[in-house]
N, CA, C and O of each residue as an XYZ file, in Angstrom:
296
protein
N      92.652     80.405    174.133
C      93.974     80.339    173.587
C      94.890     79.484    174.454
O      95.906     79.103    173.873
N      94.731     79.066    175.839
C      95.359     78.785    177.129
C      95.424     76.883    176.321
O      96.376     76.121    176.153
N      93.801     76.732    175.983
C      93.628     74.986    175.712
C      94.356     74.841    174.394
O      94.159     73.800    173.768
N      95.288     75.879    173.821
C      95.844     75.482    172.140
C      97.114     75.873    173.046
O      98.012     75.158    172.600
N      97.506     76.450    173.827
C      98.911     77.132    174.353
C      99.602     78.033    173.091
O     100.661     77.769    172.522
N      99.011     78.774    172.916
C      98.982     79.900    171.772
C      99.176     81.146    172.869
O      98.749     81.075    174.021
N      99.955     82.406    172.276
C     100.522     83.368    172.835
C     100.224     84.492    171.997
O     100.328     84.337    170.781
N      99.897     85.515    172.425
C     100.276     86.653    171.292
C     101.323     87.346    171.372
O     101.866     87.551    172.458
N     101.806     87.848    170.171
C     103.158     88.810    170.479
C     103.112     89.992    170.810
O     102.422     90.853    170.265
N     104.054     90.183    172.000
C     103.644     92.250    172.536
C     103.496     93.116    171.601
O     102.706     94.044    171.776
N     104.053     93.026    170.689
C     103.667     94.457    169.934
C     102.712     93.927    168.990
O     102.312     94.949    168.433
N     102.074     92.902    168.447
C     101.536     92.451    167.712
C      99.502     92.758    168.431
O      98.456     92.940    167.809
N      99.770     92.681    169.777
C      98.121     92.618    170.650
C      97.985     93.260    171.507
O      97.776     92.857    172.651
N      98.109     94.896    171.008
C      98.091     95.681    171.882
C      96.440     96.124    170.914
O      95.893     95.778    169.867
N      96.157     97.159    172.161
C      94.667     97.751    171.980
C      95.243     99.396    171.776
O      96.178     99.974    172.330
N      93.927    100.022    170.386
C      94.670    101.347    170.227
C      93.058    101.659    169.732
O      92.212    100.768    169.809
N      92.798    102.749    169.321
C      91.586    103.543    168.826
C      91.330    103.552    167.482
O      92.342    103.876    166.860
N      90.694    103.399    167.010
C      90.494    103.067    165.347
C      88.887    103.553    165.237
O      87.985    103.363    166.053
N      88.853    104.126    164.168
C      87.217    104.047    164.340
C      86.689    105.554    163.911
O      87.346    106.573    163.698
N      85.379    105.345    163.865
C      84.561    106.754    163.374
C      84.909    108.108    164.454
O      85.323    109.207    164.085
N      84.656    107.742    165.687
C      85.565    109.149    166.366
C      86.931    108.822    167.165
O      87.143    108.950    168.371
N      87.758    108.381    166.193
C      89.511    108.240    166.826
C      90.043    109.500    166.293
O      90.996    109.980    166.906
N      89.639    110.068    165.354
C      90.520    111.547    165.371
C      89.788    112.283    166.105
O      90.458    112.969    166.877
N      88.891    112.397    166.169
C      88.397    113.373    167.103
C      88.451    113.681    168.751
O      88.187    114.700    169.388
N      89.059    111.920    169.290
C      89.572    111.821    170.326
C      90.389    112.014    170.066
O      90.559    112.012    171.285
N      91.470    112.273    169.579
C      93.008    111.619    169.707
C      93.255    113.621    169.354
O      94.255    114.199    169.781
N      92.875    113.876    169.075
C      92.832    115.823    168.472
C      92.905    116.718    170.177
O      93.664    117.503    170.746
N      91.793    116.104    170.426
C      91.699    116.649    172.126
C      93.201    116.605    172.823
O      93.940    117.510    173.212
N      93.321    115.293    172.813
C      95.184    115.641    173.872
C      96.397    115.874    173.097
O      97.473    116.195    173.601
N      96.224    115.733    172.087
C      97.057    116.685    170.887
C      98.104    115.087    170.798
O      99.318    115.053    170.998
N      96.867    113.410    170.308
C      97.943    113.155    170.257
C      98.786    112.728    168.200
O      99.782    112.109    167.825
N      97.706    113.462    167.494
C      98.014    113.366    165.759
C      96.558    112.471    165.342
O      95.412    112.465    165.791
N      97.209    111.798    164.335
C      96.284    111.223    163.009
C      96.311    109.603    163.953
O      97.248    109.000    164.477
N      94.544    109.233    163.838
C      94.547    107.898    164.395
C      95.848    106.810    163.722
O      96.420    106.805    162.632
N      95.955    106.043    164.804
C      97.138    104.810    164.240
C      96.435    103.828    162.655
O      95.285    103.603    162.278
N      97.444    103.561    162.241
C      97.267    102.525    161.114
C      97.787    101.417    161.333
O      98.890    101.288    161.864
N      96.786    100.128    160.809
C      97.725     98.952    161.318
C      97.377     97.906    159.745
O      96.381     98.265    159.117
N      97.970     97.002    159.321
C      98.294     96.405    158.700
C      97.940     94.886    159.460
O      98.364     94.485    160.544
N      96.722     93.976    158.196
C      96.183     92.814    158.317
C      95.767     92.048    157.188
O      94.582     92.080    156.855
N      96.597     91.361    156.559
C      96.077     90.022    155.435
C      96.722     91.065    154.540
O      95.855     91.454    153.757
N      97.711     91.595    154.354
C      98.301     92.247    153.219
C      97.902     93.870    152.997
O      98.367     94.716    152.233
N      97.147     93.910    153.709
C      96.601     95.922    153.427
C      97.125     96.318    154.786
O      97.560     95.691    155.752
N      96.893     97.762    154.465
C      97.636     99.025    155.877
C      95.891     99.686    155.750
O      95.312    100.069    154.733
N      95.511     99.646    156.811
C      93.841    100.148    156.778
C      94.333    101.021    158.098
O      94.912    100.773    159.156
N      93.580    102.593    157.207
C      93.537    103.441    157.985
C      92.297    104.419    157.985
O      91.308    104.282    157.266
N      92.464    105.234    158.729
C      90.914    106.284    158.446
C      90.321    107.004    158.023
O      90.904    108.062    158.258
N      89.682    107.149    157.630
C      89.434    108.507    156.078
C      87.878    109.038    156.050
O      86.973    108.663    156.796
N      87.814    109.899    155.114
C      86.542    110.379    154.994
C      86.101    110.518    153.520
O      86.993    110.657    152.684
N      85.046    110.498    153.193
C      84.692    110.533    152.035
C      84.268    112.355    151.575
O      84.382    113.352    152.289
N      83.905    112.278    150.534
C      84.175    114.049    150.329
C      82.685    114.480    151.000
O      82.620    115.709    151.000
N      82.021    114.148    151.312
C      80.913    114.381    151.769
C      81.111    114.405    153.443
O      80.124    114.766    154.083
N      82.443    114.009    154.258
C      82.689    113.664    155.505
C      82.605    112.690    156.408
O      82.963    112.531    157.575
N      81.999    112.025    155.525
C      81.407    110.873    156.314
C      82.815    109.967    156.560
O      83.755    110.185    155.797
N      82.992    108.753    157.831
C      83.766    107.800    158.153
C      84.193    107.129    156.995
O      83.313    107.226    156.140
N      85.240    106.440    156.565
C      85.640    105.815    155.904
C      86.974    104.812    156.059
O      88.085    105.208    156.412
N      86.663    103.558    155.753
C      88.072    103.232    156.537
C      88.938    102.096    154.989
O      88.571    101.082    154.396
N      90.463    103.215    154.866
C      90.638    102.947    153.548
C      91.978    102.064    153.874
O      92.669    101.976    154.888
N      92.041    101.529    152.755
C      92.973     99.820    152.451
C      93.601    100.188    151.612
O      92.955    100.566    150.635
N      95.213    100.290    151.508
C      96.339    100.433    150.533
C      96.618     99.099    150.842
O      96.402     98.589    151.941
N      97.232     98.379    149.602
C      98.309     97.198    149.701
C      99.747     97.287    150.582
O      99.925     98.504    150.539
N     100.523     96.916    151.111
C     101.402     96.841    152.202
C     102.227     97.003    150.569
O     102.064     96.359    149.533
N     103.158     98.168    150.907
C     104.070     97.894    149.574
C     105.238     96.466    149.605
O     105.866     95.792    148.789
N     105.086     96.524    150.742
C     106.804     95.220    151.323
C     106.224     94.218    150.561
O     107.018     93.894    149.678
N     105.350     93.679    150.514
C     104.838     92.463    149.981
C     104.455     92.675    148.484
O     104.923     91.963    147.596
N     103.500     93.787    148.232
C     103.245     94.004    146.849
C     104.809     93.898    146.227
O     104.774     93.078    145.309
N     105.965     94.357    146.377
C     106.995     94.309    145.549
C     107.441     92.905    145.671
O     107.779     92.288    144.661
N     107.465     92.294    146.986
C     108.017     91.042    147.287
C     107.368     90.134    145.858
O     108.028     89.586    144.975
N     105.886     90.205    146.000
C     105.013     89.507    144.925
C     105.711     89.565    143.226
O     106.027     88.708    142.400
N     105.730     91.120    143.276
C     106.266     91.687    141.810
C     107.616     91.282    141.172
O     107.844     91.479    139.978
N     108.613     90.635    142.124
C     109.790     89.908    142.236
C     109.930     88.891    141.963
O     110.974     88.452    141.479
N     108.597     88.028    142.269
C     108.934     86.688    142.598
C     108.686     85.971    140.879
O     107.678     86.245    140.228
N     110.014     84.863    140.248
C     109.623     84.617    139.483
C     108.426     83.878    138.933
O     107.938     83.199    139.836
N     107.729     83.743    137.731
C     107.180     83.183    137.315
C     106.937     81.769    136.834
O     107.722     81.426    135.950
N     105.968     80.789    137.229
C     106.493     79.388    137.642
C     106.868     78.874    136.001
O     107.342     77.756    135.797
């Protein structure tokens, strides 16, 4: 990134837990429901299927879905 002089933004490249056991860590120090983060238009967060198994589920970002739903027609 140094040879493009490209930067990331602080709150934008931080490191957090995501993943098949992030609630199960994050339960231990009592700290809630793994984080959700938002990439290419979805909010992907963590889930399970009814059977329990890992699952990692994708809603549309509403800010944009409405932004879209607004915008006139060419």
């Amino acid at each position: 990134m140094q040879k493009f002089q490209l930067e990331l933004h602080p709150e934008k490249g931080r490191l957090f837990e995501f993943g098949r056991h992030a609630a199960k860590n994050r339960k231990r120090p009592g700290l809630g429901k793994p984080e959700t983060f938002d990439f290419l238009g979805f909010m992907h967060l963590c889930g399970k299927t009814k059977k329990g198994r890992f699952l990692v589920l994708r809603q549309t970002v509403r800010k944009r879905m409405q932004a879209k739903l607004r915008r006139p027609i060419c």
